[in-house]
Structures are given as structure tokens and as C-alpha cells.
N, CA and C atoms as an extended XYZ file, in Angstrom:
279
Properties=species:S:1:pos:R:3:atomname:S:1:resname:S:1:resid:I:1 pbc="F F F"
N        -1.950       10.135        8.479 N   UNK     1
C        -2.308       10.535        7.132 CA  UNK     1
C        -3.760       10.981        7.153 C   UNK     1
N        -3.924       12.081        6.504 N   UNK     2
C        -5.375       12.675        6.714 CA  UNK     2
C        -5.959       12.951        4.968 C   UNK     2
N        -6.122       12.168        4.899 N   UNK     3
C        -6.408       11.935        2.931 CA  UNK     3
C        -7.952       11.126        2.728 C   UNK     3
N        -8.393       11.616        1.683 N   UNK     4
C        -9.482       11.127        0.982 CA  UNK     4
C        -9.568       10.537       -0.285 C   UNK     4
N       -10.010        9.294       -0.080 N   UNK     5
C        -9.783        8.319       -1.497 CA  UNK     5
C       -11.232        8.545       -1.906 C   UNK     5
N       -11.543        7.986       -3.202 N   UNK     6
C       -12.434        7.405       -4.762 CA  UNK     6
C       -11.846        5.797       -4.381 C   UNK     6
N       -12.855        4.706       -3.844 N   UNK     7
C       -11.945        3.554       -4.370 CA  UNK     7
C       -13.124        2.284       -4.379 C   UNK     7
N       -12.659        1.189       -5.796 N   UNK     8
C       -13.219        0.622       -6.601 CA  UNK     8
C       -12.387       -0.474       -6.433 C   UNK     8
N       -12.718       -1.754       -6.104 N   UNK     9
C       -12.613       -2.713       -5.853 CA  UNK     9
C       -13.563       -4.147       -6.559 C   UNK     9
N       -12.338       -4.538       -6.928 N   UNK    10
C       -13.438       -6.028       -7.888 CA  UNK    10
C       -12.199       -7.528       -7.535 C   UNK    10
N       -13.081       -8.587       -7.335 N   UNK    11
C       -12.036       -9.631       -7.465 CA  UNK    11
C       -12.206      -10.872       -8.779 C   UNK    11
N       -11.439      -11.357       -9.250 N   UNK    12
C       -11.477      -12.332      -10.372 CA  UNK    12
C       -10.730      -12.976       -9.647 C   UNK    12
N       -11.484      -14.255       -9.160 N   UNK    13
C       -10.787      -15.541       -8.564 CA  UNK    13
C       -10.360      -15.181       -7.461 C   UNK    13
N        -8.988      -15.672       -7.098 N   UNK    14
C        -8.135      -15.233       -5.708 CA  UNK    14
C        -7.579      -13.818       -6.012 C   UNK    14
N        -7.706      -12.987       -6.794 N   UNK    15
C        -6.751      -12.021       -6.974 CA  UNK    15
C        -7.843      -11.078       -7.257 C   UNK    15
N        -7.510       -9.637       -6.341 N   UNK    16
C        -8.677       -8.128       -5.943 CA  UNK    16
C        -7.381       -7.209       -6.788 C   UNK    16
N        -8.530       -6.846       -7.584 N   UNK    17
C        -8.416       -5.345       -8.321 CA  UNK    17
C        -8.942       -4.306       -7.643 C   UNK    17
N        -8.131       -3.140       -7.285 N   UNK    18
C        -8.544       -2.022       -6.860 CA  UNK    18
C        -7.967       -0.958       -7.300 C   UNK    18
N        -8.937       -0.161       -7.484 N   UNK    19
C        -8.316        1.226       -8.111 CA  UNK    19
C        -8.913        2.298       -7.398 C   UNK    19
N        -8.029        3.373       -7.095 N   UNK    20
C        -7.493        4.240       -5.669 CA  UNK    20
C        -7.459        4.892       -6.969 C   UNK    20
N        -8.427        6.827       -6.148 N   UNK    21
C        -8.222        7.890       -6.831 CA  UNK    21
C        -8.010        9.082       -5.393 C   UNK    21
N        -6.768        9.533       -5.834 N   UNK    22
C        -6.890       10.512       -4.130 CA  UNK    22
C        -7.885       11.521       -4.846 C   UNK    22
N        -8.485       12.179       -3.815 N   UNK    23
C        -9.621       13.238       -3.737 CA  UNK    23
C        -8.903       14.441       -3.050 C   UNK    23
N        -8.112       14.539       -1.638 N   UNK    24
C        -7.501       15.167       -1.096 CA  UNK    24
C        -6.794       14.756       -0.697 C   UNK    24
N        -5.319       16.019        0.031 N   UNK    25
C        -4.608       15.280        1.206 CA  UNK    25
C        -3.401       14.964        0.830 C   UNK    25
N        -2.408       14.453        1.098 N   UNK    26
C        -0.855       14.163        1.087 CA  UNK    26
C        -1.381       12.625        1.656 C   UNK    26
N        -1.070       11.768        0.237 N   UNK    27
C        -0.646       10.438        0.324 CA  UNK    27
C         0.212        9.783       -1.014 C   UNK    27
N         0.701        8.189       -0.302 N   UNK    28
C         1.315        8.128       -1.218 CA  UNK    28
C         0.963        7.506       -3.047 C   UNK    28
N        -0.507        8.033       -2.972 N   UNK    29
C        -1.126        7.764       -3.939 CA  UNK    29
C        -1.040        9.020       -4.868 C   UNK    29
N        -1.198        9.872       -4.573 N   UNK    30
C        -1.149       11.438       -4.566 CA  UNK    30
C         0.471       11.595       -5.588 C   UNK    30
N         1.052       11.335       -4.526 N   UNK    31
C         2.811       11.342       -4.730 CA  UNK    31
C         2.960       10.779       -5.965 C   UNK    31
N         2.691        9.628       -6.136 N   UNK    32
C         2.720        8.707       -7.359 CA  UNK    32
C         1.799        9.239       -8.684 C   UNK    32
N         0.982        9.703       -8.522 N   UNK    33
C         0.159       10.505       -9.469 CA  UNK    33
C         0.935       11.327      -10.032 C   UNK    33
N         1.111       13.088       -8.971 N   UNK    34
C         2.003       13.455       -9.216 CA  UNK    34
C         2.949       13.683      -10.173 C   UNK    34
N         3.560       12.533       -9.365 N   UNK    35
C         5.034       11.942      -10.143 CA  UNK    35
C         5.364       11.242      -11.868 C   UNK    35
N         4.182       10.418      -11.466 N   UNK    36
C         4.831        9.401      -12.606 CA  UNK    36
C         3.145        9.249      -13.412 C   UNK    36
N         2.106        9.756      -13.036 N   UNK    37
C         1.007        9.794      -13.875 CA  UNK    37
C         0.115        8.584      -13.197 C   UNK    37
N        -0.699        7.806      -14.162 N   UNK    38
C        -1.435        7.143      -13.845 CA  UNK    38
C        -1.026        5.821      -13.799 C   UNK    38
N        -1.151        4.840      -13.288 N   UNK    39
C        -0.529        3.438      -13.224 CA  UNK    39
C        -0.857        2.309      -12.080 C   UNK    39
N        -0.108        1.502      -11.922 N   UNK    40
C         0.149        0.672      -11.089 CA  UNK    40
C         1.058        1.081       -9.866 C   UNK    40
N         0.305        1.146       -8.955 N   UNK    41
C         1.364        2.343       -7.459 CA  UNK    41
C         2.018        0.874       -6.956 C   UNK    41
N         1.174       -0.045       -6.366 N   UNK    42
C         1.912       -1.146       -5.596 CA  UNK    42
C         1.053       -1.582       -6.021 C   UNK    42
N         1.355       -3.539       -5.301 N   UNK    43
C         1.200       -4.334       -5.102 CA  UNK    43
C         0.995       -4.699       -3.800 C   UNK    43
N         0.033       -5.686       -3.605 N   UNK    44
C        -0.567       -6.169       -1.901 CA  UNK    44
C        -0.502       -6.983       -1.932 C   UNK    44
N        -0.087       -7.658       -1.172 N   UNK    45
C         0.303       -9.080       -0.224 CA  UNK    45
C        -0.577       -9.307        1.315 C   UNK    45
N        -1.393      -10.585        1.401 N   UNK    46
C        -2.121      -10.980        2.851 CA  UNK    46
C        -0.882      -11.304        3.970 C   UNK    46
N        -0.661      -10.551        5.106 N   UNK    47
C         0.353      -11.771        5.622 CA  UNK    47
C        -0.083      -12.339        6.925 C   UNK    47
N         0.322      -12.882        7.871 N   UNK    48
C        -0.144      -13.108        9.067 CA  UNK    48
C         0.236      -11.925       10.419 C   UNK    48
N         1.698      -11.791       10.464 N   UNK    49
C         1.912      -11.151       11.201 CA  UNK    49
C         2.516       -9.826       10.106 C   UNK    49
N         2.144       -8.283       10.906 N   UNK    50
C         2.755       -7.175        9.932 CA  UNK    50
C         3.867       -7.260       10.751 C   UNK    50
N         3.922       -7.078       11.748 N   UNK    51
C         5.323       -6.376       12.478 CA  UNK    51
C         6.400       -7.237       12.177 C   UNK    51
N         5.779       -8.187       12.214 N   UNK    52
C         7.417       -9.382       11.674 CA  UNK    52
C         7.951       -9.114       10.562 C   UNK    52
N         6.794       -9.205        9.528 N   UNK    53
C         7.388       -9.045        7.720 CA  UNK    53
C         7.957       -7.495        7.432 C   UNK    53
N         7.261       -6.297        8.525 N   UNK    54
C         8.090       -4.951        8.313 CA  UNK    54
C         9.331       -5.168        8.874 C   UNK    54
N         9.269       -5.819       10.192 N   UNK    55
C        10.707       -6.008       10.556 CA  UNK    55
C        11.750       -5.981        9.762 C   UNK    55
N        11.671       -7.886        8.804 N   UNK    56
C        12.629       -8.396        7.819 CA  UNK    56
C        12.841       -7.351        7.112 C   UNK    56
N        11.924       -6.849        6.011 N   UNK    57
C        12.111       -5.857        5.281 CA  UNK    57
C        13.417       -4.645        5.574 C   UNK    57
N        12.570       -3.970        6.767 N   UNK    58
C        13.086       -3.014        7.151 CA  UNK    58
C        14.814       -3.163        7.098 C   UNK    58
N        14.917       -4.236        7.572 N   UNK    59
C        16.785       -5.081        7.703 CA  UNK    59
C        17.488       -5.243        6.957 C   UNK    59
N        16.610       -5.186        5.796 N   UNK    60
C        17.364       -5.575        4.194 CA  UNK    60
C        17.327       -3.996        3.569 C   UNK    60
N        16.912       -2.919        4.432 N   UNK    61
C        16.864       -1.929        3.609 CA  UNK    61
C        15.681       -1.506        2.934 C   UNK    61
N        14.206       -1.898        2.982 N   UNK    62
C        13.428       -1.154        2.772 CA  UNK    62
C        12.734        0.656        3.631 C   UNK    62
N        11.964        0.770        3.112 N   UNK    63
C        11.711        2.030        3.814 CA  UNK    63
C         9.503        1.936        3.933 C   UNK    63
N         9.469        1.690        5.020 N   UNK    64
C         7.884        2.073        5.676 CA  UNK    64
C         7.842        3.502        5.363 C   UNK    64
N         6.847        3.359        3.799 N   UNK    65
C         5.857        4.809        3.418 CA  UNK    65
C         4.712        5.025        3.972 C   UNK    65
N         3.626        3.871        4.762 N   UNK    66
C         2.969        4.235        5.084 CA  UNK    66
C         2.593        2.983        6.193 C   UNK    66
N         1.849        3.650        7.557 N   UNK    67
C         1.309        2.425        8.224 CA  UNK    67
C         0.106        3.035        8.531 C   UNK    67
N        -1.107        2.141        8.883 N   UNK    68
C        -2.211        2.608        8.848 CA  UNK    68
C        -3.430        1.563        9.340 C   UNK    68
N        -4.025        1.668       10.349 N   UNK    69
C        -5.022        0.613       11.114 CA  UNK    69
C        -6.262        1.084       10.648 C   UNK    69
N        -6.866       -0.084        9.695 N   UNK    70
C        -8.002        0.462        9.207 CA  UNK    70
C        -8.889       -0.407       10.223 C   UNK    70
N       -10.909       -0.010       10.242 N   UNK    71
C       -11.589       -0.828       10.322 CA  UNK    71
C       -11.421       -2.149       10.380 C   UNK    71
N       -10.834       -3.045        9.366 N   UNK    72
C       -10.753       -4.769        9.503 CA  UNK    72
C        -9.571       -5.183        9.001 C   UNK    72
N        -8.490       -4.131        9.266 N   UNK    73
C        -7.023       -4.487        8.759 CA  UNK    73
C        -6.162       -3.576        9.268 C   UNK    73
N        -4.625       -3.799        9.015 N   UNK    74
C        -3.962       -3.169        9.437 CA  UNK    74
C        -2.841       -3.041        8.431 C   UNK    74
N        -2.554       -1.947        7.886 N   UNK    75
C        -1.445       -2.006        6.618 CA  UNK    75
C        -0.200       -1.475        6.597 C   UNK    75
N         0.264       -2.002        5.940 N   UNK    76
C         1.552       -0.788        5.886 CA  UNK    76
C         2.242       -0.710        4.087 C   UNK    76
N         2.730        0.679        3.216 N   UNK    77
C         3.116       -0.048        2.806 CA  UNK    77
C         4.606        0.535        2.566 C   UNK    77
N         5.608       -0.424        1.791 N   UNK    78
C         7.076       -0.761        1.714 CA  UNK    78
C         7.257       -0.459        0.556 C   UNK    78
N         8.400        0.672        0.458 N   UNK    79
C         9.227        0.389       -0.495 CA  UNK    79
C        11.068       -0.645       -0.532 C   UNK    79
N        10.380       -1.085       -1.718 N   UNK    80
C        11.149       -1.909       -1.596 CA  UNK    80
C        12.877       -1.796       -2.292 C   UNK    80
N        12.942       -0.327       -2.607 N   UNK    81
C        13.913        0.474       -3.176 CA  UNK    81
C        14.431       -0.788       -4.477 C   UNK    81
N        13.819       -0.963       -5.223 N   UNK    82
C        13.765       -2.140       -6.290 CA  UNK    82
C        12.731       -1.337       -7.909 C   UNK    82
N        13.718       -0.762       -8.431 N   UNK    83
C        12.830       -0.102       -9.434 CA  UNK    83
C        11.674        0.473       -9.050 C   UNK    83
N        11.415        1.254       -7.959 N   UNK    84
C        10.191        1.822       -7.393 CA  UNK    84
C         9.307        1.191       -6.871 C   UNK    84
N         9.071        0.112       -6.475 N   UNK    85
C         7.953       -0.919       -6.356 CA  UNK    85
C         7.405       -0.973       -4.740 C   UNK    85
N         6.580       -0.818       -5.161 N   UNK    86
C         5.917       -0.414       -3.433 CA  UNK    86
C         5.090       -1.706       -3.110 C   UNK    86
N         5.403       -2.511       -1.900 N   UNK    87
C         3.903       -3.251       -2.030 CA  UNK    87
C         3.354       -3.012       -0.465 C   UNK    87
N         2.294       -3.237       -0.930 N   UNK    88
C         0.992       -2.765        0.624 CA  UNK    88
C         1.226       -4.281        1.380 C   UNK    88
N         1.172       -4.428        2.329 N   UNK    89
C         1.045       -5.596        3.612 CA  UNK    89
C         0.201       -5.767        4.210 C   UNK    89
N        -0.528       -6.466        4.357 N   UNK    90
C        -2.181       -6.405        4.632 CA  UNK    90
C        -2.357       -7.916        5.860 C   UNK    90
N        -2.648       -6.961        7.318 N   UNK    91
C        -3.013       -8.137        8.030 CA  UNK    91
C        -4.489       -7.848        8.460 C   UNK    91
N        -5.093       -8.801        8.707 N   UNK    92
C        -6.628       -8.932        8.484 CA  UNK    92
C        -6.807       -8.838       10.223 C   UNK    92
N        -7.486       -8.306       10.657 N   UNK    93
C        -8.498       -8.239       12.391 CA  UNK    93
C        -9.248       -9.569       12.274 C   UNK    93
């Protein structure tokens, strides 16, 4: 994925607010814009291992929209073919 974000990040307590504006590029932030306007794209979850929890997923029928090794993480995220609901998977370096 070769895309450029706007992104704003705040936490209240245990739980991070972030808000993602694509700038350029084909992502699935973009897509969702797009599509359905402004909103809530996914949801993120910490886990330990990614490859395990994409695994399960994957078995039950989800679909990997995006995987992606950042700097101090490694993500991916899932749809979970469940009323549109995407959530990001987030394992920490």
C-alpha cells in the first residue's frame, strides 16, 4: 500500500482515539470515505500473536484488507463480513 495519511491520535484512560484522513493513494480508508462518507472505519484490538488471530479469523470466513509492518507494530486489518465491520489487529515490536 503506497498511501498518505493526516492522523490524530488521543487516549482517555485505556482506550486511543484516532482519527485517519487519507491525503493520497488507494487505501482502505479512502474506500470507506468514498463509500459510505465520514465515520467510524474499524475498530482495533492489541493482540499477542497476529498470525494466529488472522489465522482463526481467516477459517471462519473473514477476509485480510490490509497487512502492514509499521515502525513499532505490525497490523493487519479484517473484515469481518458482519455488517461491514472492519477491525485493525495490532501486534506491538
Amino acid at each position: 500500500m503506497d498511501a498518505k495519511f493526516k492522523i490524530f491520535a488521543t487516549r482517555m484512560g485505556p482506550v486511543e482515539f484516532e482519527l485517519i484522513q487519507p491525503v493520497e493513494g488507494k487505501s482502505p480508508h479512502r474506500e470507506f470515505l468514498d463509500r459510505k462518507g465520514e465515520g467510524i472505519q474499524h475498530i482495533a484490538f492489541a493482540v499477542k500473536d497476529l498470525a494466529a488471530e488472522i489465522n482463526q479469523l481467516t477459517r471462519k470466513g473473514s477476509k485480510v484488507e490490509l497487512k502492514a509492518n509499521l515502525q513499532d507494530a505490525d497490523v493487519a486489518y479484517i473484515d469481518l463480513n458482519i455488517g461491514g465491520l472492519v477491525v485493525e489487529l495490532i501486534q506491538k515490536k
